[in-house]
Kinemage of the C-alpha trace (Angstrom):
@kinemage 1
@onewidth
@group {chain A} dominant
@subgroup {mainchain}
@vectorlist {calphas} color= white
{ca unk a 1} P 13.252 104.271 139.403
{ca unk a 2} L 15.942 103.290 141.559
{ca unk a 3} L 13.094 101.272 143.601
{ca unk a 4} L 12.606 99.100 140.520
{ca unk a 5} L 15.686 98.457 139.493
{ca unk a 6} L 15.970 96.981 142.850
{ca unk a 7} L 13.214 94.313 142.369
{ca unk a 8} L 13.750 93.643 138.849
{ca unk a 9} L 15.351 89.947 139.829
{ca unk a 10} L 12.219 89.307 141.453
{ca unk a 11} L 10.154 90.639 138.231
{ca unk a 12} L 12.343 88.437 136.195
{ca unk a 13} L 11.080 85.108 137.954
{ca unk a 14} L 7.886 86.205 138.171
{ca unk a 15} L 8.274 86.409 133.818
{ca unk a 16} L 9.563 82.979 133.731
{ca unk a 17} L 6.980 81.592 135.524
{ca unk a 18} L 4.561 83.644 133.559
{ca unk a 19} L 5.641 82.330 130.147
{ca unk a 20} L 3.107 79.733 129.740
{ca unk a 21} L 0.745 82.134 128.267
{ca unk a 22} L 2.414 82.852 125.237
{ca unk a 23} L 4.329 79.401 124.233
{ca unk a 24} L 3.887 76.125 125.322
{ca unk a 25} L 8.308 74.988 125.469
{ca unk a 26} L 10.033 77.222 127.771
{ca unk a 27} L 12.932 76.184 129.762
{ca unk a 28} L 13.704 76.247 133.417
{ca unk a 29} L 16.265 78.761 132.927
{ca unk a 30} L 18.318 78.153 136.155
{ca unk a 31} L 15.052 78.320 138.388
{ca unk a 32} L 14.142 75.244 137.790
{ca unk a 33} L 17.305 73.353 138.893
{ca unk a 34} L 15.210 71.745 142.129
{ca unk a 35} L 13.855 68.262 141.680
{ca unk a 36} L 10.552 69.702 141.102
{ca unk a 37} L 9.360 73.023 140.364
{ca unk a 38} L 7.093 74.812 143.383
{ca unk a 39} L 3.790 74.504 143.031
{ca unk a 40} L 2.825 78.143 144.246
{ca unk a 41} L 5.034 81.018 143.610
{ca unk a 42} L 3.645 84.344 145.465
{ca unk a 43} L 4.996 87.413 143.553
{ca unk a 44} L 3.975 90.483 145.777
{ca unk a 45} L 6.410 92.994 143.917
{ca unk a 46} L 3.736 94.436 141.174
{ca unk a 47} L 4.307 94.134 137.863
{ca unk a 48} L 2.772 96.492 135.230
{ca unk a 49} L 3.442 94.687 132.036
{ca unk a 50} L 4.283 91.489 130.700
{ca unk a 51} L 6.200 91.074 127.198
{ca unk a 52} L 7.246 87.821 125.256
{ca unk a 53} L 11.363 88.320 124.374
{ca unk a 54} L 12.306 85.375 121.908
{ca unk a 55} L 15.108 83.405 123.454
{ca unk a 56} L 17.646 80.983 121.959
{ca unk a 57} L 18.321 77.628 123.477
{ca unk a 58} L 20.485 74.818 122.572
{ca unk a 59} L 19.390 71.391 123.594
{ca unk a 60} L 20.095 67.677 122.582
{ca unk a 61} L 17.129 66.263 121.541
{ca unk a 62} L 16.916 62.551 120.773
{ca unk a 63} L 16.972 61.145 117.551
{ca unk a 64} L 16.111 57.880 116.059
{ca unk a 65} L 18.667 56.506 113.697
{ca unk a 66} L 19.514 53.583 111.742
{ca unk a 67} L 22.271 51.726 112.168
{ca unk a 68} L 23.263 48.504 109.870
{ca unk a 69} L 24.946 45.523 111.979
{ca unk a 70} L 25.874 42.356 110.464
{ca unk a 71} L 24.885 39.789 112.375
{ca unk a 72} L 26.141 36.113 111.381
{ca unk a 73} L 22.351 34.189 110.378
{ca unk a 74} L 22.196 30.050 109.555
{ca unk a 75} L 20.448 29.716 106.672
{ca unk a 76} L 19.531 26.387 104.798
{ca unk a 77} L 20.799 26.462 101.206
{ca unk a 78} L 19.092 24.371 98.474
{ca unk a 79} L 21.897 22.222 96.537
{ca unk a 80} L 21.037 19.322 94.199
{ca unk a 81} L 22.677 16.094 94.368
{ca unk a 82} L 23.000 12.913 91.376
{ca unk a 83} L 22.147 9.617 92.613
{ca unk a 84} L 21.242 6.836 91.055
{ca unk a 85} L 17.757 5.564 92.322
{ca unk a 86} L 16.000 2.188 90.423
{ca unk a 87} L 13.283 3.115 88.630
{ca unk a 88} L 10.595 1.061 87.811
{ca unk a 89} L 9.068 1.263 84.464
{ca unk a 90} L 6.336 -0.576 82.275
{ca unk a 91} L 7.695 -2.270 78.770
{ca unk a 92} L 5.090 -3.736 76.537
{ca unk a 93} L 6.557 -7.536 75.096
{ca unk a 94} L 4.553 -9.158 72.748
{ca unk a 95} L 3.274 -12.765 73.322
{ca unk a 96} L 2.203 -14.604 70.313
{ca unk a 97} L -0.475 -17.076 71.194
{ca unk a 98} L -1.954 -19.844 69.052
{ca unk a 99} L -5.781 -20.188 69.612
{ca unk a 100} L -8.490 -21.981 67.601
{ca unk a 101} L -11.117 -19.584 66.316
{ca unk a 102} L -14.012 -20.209 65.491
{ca unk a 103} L -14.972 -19.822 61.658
{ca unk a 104} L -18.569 -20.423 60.522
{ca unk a 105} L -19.561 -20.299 57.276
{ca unk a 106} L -22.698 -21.912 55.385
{ca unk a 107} L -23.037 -25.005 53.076
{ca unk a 108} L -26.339 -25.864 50.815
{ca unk a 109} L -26.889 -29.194 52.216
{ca unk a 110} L -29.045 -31.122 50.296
{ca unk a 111} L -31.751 -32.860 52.529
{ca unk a 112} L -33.231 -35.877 51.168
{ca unk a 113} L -37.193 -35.796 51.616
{ca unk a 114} L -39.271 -38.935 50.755
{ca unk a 115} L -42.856 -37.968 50.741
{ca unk a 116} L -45.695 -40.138 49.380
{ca unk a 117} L -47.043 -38.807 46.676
{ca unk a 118} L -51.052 -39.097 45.526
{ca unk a 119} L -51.020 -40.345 42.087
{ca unk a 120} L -54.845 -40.442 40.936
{ca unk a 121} L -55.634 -42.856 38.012
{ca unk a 122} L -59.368 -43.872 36.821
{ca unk a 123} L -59.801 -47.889 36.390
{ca unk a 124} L -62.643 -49.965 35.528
{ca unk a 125} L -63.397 -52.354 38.245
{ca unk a 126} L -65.663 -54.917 37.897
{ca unk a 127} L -68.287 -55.079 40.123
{ca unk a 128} L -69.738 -58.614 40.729
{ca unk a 129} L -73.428 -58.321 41.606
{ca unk a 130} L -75.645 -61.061 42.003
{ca unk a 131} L -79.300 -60.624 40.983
{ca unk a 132} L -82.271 -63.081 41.459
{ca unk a 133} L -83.479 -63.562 38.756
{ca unk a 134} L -87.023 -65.059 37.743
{ca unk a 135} L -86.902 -67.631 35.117
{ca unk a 136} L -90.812 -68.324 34.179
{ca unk a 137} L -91.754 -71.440 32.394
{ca unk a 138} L -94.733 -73.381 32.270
{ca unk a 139} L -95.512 -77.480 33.533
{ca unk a 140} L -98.778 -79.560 33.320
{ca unk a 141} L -99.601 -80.027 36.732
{ca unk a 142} L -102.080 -82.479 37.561
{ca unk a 143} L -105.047 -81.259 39.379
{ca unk a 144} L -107.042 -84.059 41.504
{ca unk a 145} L -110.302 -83.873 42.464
{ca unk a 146} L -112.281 -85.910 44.414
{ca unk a 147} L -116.091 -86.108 43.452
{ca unk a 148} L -118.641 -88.033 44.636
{ca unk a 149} L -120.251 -90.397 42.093
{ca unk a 150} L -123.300 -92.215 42.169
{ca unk a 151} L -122.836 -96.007 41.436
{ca unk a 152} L -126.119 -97.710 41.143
{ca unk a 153} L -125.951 -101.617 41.504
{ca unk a 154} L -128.006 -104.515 42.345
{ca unk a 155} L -127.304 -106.767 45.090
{ca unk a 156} L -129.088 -110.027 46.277
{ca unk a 157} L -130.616 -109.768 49.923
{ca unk a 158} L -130.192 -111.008 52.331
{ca unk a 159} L -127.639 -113.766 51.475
{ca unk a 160} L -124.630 -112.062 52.313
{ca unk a 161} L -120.947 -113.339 51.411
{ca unk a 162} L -117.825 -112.172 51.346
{ca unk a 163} L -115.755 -112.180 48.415
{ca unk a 164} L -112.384 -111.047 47.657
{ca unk a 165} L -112.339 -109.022 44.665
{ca unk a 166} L -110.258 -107.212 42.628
{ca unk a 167} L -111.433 -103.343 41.706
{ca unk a 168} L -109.009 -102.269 38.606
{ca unk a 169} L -109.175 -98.375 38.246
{ca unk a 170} L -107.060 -96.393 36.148
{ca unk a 171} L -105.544 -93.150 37.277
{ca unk a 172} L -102.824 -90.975 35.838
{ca unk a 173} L -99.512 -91.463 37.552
{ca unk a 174} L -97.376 -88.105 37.167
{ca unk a 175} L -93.881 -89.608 36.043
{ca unk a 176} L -91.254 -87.059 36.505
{ca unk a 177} L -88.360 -86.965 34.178
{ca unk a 178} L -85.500 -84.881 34.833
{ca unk a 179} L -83.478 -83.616 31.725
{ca unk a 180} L -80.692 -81.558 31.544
{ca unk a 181} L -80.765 -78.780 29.337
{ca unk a 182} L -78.661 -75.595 27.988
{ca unk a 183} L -78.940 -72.580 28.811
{ca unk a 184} L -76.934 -70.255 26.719
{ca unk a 185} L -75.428 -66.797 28.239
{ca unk a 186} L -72.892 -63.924 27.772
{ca unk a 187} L -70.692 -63.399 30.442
{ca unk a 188} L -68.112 -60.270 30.864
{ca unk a 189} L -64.822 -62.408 31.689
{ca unk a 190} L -62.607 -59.939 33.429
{ca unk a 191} L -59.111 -60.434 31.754
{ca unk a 192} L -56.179 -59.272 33.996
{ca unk a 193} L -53.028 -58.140 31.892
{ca unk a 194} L -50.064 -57.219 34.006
{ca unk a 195} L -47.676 -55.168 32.165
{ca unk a 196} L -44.958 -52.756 32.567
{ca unk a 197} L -45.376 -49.664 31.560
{ca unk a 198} L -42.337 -46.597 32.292
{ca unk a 199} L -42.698 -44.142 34.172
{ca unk a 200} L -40.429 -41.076 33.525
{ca unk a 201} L -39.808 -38.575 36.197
{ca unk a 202} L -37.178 -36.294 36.375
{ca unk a 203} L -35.046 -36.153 39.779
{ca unk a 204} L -32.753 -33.494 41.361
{ca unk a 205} L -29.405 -35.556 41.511
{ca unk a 206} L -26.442 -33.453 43.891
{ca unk a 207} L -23.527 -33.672 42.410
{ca unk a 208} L -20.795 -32.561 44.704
{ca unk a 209} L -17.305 -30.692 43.620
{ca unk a 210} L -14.595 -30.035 45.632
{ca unk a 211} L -12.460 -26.674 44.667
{ca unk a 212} L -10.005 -24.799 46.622
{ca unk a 213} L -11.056 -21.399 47.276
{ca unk a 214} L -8.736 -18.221 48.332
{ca unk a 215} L -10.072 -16.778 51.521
{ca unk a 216} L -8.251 -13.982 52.048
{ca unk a 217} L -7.917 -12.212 55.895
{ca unk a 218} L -5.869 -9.547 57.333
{ca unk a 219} L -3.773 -10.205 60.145
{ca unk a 220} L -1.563 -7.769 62.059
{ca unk a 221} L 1.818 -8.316 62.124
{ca unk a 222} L 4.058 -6.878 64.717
{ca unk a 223} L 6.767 -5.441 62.962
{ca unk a 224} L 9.896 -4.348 66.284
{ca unk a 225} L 11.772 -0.972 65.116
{ca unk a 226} L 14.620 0.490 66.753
{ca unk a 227} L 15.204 4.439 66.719
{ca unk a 228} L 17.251 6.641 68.307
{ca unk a 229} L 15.062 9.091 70.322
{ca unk a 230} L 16.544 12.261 71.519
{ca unk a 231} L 15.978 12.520 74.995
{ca unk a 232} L 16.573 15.780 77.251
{ca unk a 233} L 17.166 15.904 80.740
{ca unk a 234} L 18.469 18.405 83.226
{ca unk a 235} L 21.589 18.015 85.010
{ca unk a 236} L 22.751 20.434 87.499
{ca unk a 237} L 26.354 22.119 86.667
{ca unk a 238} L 28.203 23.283 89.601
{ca unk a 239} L 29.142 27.363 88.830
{ca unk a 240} L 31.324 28.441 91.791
{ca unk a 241} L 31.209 32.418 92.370
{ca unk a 242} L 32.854 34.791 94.153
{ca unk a 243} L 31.250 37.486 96.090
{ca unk a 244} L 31.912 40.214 98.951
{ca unk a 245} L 30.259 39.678 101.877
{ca unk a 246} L 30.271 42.631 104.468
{ca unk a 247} L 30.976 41.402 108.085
{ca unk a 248} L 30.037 43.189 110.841
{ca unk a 249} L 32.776 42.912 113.354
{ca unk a 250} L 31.688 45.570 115.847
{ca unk a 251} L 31.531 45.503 119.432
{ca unk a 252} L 29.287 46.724 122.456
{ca unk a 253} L 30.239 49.890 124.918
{ca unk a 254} L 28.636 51.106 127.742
{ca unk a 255} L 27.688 54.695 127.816
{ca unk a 256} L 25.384 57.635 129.500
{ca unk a 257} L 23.241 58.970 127.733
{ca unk a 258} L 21.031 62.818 129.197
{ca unk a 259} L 17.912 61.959 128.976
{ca unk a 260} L 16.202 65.716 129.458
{ca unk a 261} L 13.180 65.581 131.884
{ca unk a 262} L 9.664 65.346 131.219
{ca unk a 263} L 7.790 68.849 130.205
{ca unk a 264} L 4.809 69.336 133.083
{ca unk a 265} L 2.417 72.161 133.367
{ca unk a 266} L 1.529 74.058 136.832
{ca unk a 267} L -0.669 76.114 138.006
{ca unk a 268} L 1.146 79.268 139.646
{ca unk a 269} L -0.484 82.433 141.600
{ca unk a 270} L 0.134 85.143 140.185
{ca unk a 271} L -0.622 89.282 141.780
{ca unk a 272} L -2.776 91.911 141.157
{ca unk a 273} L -0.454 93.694 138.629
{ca unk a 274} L -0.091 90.294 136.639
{ca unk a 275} L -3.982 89.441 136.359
{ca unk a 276} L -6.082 90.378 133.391
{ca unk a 277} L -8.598 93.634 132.740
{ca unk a 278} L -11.463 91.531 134.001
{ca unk a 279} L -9.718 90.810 137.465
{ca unk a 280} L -8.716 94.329 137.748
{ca unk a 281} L -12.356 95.643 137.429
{ca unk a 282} L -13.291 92.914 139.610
{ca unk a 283} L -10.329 94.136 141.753
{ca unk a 284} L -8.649 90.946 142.889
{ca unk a 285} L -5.190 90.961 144.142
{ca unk a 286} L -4.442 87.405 143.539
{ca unk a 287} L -5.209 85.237 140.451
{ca unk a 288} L -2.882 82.173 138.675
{ca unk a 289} L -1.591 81.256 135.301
{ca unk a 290} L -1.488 77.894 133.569
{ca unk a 291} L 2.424 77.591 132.940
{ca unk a 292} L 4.709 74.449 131.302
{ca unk a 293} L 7.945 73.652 133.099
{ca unk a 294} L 10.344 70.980 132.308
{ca unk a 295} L 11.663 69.000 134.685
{ca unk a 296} L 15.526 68.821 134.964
{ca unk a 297} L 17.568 65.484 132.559
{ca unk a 298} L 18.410 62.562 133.914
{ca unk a 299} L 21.684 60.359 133.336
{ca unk a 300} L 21.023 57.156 131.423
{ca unk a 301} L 23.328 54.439 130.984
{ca unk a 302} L 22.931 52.010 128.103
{ca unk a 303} L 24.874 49.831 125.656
{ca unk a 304} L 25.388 50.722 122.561
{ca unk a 305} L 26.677 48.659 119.805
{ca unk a 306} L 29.953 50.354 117.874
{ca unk a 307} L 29.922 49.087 113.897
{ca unk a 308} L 32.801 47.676 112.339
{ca unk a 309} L 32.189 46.427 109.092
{ca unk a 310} L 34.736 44.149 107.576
{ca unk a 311} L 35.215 43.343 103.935
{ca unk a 312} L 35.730 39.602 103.130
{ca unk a 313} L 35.522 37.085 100.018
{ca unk a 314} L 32.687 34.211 100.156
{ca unk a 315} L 32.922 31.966 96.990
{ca unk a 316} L 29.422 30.376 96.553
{ca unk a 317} L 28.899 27.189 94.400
{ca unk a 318} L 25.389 27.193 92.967
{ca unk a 319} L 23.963 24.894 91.291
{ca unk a 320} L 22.422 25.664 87.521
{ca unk a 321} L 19.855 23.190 85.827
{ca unk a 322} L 21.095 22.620 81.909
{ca unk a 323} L 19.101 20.911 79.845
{ca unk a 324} L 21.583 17.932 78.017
{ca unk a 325} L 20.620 15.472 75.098
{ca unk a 326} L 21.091 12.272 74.600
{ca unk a 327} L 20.393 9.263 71.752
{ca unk a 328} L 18.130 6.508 73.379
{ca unk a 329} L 17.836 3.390 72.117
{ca unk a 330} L 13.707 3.407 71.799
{ca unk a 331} L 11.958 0.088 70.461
{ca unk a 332} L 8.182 0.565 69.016
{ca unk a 333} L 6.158 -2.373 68.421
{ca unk a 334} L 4.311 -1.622 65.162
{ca unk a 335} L 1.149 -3.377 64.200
{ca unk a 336} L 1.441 -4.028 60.354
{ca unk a 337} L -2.101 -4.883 58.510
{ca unk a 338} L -0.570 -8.101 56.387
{ca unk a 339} L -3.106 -9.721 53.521
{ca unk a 340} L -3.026 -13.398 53.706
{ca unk a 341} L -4.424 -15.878 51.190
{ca unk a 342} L -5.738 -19.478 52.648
{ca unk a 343} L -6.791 -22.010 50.364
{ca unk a 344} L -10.023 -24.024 52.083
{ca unk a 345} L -11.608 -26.639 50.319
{ca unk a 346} L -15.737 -25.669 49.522
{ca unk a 347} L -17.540 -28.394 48.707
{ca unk a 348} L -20.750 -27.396 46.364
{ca unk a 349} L -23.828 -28.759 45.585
{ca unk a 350} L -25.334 -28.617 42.571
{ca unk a 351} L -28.518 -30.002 41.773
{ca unk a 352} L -28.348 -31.545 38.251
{ca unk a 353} L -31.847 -32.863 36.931
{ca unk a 354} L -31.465 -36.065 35.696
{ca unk a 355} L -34.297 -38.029 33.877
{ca unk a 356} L -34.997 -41.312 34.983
{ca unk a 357} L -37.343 -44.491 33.779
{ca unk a 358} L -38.734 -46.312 35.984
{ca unk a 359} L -40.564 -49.805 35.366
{ca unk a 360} L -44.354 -49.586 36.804
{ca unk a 361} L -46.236 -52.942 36.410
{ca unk a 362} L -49.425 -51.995 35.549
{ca unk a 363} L -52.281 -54.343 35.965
{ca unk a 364} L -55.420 -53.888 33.238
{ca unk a 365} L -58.497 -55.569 32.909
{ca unk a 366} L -60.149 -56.170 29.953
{ca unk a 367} L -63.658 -57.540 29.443
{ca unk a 368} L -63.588 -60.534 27.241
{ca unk a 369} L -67.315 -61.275 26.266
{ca unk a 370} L -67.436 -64.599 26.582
{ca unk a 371} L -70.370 -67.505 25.620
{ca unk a 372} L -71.119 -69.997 28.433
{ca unk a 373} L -73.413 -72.623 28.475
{ca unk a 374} L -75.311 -73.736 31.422
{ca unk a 375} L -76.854 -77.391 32.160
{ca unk a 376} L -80.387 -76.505 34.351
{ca unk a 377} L -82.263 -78.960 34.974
{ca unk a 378} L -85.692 -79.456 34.021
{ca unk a 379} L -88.143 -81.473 35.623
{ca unk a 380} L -90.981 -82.562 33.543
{ca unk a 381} L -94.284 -84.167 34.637
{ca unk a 382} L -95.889 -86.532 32.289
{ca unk a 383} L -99.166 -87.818 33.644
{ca unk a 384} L -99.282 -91.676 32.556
{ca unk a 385} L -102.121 -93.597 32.521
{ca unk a 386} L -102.192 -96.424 35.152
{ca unk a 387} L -104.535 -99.170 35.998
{ca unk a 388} L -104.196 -100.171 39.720
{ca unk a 389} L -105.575 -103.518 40.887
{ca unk a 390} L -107.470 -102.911 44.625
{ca unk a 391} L -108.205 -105.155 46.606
{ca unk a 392} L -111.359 -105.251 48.390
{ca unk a 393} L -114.218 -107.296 49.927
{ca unk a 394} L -117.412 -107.776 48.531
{ca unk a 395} L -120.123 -108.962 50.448
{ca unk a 396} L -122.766 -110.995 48.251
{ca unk a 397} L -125.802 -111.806 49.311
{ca unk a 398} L -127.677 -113.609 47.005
{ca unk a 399} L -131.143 -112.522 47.794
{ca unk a 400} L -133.024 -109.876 46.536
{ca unk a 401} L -131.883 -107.768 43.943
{ca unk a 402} L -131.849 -104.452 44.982
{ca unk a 403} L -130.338 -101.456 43.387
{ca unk a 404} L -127.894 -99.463 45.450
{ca unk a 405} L -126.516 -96.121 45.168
{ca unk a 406} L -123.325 -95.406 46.274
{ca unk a 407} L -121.326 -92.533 46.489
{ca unk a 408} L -117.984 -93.315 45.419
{ca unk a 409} L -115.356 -91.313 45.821
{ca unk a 410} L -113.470 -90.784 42.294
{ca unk a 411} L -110.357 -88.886 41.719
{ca unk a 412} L -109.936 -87.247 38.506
{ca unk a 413} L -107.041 -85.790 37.256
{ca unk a 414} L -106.839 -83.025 34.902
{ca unk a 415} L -103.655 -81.675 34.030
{ca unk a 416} L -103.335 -78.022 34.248
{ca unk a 417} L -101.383 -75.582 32.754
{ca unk a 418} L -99.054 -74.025 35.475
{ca unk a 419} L -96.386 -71.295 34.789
{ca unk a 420} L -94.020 -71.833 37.540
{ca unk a 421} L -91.228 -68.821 38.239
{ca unk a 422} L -88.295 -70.187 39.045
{ca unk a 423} L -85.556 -67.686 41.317
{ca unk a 424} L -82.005 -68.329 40.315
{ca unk a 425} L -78.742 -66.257 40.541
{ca unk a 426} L -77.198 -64.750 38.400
{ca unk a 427} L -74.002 -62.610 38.745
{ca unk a 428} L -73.684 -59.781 36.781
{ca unk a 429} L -70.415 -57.920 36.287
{ca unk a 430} L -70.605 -54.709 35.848
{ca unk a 431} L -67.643 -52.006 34.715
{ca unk a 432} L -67.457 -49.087 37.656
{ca unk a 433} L -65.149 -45.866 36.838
{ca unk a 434} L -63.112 -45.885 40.068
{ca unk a 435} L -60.484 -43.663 40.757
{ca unk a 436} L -57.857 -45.046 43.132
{ca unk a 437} L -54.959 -43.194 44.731
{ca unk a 438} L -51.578 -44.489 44.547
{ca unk a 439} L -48.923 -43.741 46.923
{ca unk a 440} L -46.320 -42.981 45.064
{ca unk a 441} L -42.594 -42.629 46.640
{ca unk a 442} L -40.857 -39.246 45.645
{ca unk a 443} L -37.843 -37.979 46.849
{ca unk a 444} L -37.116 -34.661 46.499
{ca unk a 445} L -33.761 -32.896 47.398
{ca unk a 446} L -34.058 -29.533 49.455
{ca unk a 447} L -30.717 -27.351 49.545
{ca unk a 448} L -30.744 -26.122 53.196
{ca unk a 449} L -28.609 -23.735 54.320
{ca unk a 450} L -26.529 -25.306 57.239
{ca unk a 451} L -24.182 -23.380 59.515
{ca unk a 452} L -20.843 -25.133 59.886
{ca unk a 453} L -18.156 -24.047 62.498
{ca unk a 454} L -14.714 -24.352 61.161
{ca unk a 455} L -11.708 -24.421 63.805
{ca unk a 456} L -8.823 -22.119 62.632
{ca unk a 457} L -5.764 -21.418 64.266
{ca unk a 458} L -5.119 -17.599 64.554
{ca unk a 459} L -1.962 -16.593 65.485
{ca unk a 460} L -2.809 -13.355 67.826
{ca unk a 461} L -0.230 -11.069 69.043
{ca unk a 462} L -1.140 -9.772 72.965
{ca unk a 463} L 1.005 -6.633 74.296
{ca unk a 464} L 1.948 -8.002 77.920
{ca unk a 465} L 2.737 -5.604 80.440
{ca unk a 466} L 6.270 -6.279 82.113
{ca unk a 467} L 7.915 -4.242 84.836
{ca unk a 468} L 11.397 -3.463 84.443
{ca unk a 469} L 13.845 -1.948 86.344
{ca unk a 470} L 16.875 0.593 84.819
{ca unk a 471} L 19.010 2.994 86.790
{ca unk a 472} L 17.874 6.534 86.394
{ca unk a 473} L 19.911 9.472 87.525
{ca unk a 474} L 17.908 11.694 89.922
{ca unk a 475} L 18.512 15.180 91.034
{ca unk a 476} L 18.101 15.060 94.848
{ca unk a 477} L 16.870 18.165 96.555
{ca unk a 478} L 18.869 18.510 99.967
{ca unk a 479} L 19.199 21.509 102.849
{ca unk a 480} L 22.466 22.422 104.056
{ca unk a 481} L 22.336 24.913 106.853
{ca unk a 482} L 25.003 27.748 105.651
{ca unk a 483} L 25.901 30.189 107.640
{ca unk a 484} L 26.055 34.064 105.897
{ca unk a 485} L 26.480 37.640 107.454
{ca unk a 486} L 23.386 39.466 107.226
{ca unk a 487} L 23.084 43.049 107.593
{ca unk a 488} L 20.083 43.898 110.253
{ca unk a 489} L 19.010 47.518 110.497
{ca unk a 490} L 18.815 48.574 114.425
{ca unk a 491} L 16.960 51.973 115.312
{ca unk a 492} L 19.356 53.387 117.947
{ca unk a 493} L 18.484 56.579 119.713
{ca unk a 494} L 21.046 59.446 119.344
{ca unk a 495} L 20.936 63.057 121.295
{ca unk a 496} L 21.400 65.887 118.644
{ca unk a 497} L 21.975 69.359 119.548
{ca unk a 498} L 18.903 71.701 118.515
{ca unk a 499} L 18.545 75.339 119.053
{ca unk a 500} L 15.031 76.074 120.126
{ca unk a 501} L 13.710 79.670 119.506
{ca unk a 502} L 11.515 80.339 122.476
{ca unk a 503} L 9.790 83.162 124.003
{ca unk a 504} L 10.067 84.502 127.631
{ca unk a 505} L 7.614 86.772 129.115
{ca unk a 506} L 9.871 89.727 130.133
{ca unk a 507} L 7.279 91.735 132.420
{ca unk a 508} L 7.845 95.267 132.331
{ca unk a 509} L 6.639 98.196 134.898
{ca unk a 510} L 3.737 100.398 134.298
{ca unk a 511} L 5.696 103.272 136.149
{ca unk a 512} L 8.827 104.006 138.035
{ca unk a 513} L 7.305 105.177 141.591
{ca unk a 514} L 5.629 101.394 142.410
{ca unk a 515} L 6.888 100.681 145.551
């Protein structure tokens, strides 16, 4: 007993470095005071049993807190300012202009037309035709003929002489007498009778009239009004505010700070009386333990930043939009639809028939039968007995007497009965149904439509677009860096005290006589 009492400080450190098994913090507990823990510990006092004994430990453990500085920050602040800028605007004037339009409208005009016209009328023309024509009549003509007669004489051969005798013979002389004689006809005397005859037709006569008519049209008519227009705009009213700003007016210090060491684990070597079941049936005298062992703190110096927060007033002058009214003057250029009435002379036509006589001289024939009496002459032959004296010579010759025949020519002259045809002329008129065509002159009077173009002066009203310039109050927009105290949250690391509850292996002896 006494024997173990005497190695119980080295069964104590042999517990502490045992305690890994059990929990994973433990502390160095005064053993671990050297920079760095051993990395082999050889226990050869035996140790029967090993028991965790819950320990309490205080140690400062670092904490994260936050910690509110205000810091001064430049900000840029939004503040409106009036100025008067020139703004350019569109205003509609009217301009009245004076132009000539163009009216057209349609008049009957009446077009005059002179067309020859057919007129067809039947007339008896005579018709002068000459015809041969055969007048027979009947004349003695005298018919000679020469025939040999036998003339039986006596003459006295031989004595021959030559006498100058006289033969007397009688032949019929044809003693034309021409007589005149009449010769009754009827003629058909054309008679030509120029008269005038009337001739009514009627006739489309314009008669023109002159009358004001109304022609009404609608014109516009700007008609200027002036109102009062309530306009808004916004203005921005200065409200000035007071408000507490917290200043931070703290200050740095310099101070250590324990920082405790890192937490390591180790393998140590532990004896036969520490090792398991399994190593004692294996009988091994040494085997090792996992254990965790923190290294000793270290001294840290750092700044830290002491708060001092100070109260003060900051007045603030915002800006709020208001929305004010005012009366402007507005002028609107109403088109007014105004009736006018125009008086503009139309000139009609209006076809009135009027009758009219005209004198036609008109030519007629007329057939007078008329007796005429025609001298022809007429030759007549009258065969007139006529004893002709011929001289011829006679040879006598006183001799013998001897009978002669001679043939001796002798012309006789019988008249004969001759019906002679005699061809004259004769011209015969003769009444022929002939229709002839007259060109007759008519005028005739059309009403055609004719398109006229009228110049008018319109008075037209054009909207001309002007630019303007008026002085508009404008809200500029401007940044002005202000400076404010801002509070900025700073995580600072503070070192709390913290009692741990650990447990140390307390190893206890199996028995009292282990040397």
């Amino acid at each position: 007993m006494s024997r173990f009492l005497k190695n119980l400080p080295s069964l104590t450190a042999v517990a502490l470095l045992l305690s890994g098994t059990g929990q994973a913090w433990a502390t160095y507990c005064g053993a671990a005071s050297l920079r760095c823990c051993p990395t082999e510990v050889v226990v050869s006092t035996p140790v029967a049993t090993v028991q965790m004994v819950p320990q309490v430990q205080t140690v400062l453990r670092p904490v994260l807190e936050t910690v509110y500085e205000t810091v001064p920050v430049t900000v840029f602040e939004t503040r409106y300012r009036t100025e008067m800028r020139t703004e350019t605007y569109q205003v509609q004037r009217p301009v009245w202009e004076t132009s000539m339009r163009e009216r057209r409208y349609t008049v009957m005009r009446p077009v005059y037309q002179t067309s020859m016209r057919e007129r067809r009328y039947t007339v008896q023309r005579p018709v002068l035709r000459t015809e041969q024509r055969e007048r027979r009549y009947t004349v003695m003509r005298p018919v000679y003929q020469t025939s040999m007669r036998e003339r039986r004489y006596t003459v006295q051969r031989p004595v021959l002489r030559t006498e100058q005798r006289e033969r007397r013979y009688t032949v019929m002389r044809p003693v034309y007498q021409t007589s005149m004689r009449e010769r009754r006809y009827t003629v058909q005397r054309p008679v030509y009778e120029t008269s005038m005859r009337e001739r009514r037709y009627t006739v489309m006569r314009p008669v023109y009239q002159t009358s004001m008519r109304e022609r009404r049209y609608t014109v516009t008519r700007p008609v200027i009004q002036t109102q009062m227009i309530e306009q808004t705009y916004t203005v921005c009213r200065p409200v000035t505010t007071t408000r507490e700003v917290v200043q931070e007016c703290g200050y740095w210090e310099t101070q250590q700070v324990e920082v405790p060491g890192p937490i390591k684990t180790r393998r140590i070597k532990v004896g036969g009386c520490g090792c398991g079941l399994i190593d004692k049936l294996l009988h091994k005298e040494t085997c090792y333990t996992t254990v965790t062992v923190q290294c000793p703190p270290r001294i840290k110096t750092q700044r830290v930043f002491v708060s001092r927060p100070v109260v003060r007033q900051v007045t603030e002058t915002r800006y709020v939009r208001e929305t004010v009214a005012r009366q402007v003057p507005v002028q609107t250029c109403t088109y007014v639809p105004e009736e006018r009435v125009e008086q503009i002379p139309v000139t009609t036509c209006q076809m009135v028939a009027e009758e009219r006589v005209e004198q036609i001289p008109v030519r007629t024939c007329r057939w007078v039968s008329e007796e005429k009496v025609e001298q022809i002459p007429v030759t007549t032959c009258q065969m007139v007995a006529e004893e002709r004296v011929e001289p011829y010579t006679v040879q006598v010759c006183e001799m013998v007497r001897e009978e002669k025949v001679e043939q001796i020519p002798v012309t006789t002259c019988q008249m004969v009965a001759e019906e002679r045809v005699e061809p004259y002329t004769v011209q015969v008129c003769e009444m022929v149904r002939e229709e002839k065509v007259e060109q007759i002159p008519v005028t005739t009077c059309q009403m055609v439509a004719e398109e006229r173009v009228e110049q008018i002066p319109v008075r037209t009203c054009r909207m001309v677009v002007e630019t303007a310039e008026r002085q508009v109050p404008v809200q500029v927009r401007e940044q002005v860096p202000v400076t404010i105290q801002q509070t900025v949250a700073r995580q600072v690391v503070r070192h709390v005290p913290t009692q741990i509850c650990t447990y140390v292996p307390v190893a206890i002896p199996a028995c009292a006589t282990c040397d």
